[in-house]
C-alpha positions as CSV (number, residue, x, y, z in Angstrom):
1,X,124.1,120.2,136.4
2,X,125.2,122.6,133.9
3,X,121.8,123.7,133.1
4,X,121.3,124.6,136.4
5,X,124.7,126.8,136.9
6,X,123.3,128.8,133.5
7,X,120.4,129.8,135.2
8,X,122.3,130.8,137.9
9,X,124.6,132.9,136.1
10,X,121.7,134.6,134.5
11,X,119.9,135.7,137.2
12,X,123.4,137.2,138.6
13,X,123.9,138.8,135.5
14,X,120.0,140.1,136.1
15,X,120.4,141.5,139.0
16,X,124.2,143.4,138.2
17,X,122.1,144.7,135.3
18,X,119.7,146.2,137.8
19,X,121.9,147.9,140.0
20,X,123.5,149.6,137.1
21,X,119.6,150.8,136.4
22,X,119.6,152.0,139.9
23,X,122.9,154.0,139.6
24,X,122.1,155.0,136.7
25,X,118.9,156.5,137.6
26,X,120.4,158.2,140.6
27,X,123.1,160.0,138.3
28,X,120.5,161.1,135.9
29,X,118.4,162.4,138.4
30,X,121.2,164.6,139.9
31,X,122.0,165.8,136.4
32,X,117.9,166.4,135.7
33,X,117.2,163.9,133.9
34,X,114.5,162.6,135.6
35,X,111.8,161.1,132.5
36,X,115.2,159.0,132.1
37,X,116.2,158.6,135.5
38,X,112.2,157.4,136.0
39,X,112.4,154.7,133.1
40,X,115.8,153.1,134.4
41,X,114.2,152.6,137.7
42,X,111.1,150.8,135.7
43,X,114.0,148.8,134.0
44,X,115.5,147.6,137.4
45,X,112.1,147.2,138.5
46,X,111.3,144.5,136.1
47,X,114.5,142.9,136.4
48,X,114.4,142.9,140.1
49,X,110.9,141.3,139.7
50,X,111.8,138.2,141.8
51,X,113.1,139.8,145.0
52,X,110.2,141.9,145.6
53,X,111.6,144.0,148.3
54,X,114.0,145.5,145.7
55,X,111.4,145.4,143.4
56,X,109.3,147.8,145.8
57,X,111.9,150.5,146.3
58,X,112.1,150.9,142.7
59,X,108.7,151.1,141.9
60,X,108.6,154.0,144.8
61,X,111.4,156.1,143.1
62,X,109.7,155.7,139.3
63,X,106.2,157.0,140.7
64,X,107.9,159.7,142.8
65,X,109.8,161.0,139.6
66,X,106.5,160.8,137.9
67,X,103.9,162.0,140.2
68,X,101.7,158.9,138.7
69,X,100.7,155.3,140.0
70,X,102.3,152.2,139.2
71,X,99.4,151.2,137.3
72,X,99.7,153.4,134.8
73,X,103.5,152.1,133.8
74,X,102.0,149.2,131.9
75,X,100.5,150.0,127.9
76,X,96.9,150.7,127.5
77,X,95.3,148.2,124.9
């Protein structure tokens, strides 16, 4: 049972993380600091991972800041 209600707490804390990627990018942005604004929306990305809708819209903001496909986030090698 407790195991359980740990995962749970993580994936809250998960997801509070990733909405203060998304605020954060939005303020950096308006301050123009978009190549930082466009790697906290990557950040929130991979941490909204599971809930793909959310997932999405991030994705969307990183390759409008960077004029590149998501593709071409991930390393090469």
């Amino acid at each position: 049972m407790a195991h359980g209600r740990h995962k749970s707490i993580l994936k809250i804390i998960g997801l509070l993380h990733a909405l203060r990627y998304g605020w954060a990018a939005q303020r950096d942005e308006k301050k123009g600091f978009s190549l930082t604004a466009a790697m906290e929306w990557r950040e929130a990305a991979d941490l909204l991972a599971p809930i793909t809708p959310l997932a999405e819209r991030c994705w969307r903001e990183w390759e409008r800041i960077m004029h590149l496909p998501r593709c071409l986030a991930e390393p090469i090698g």
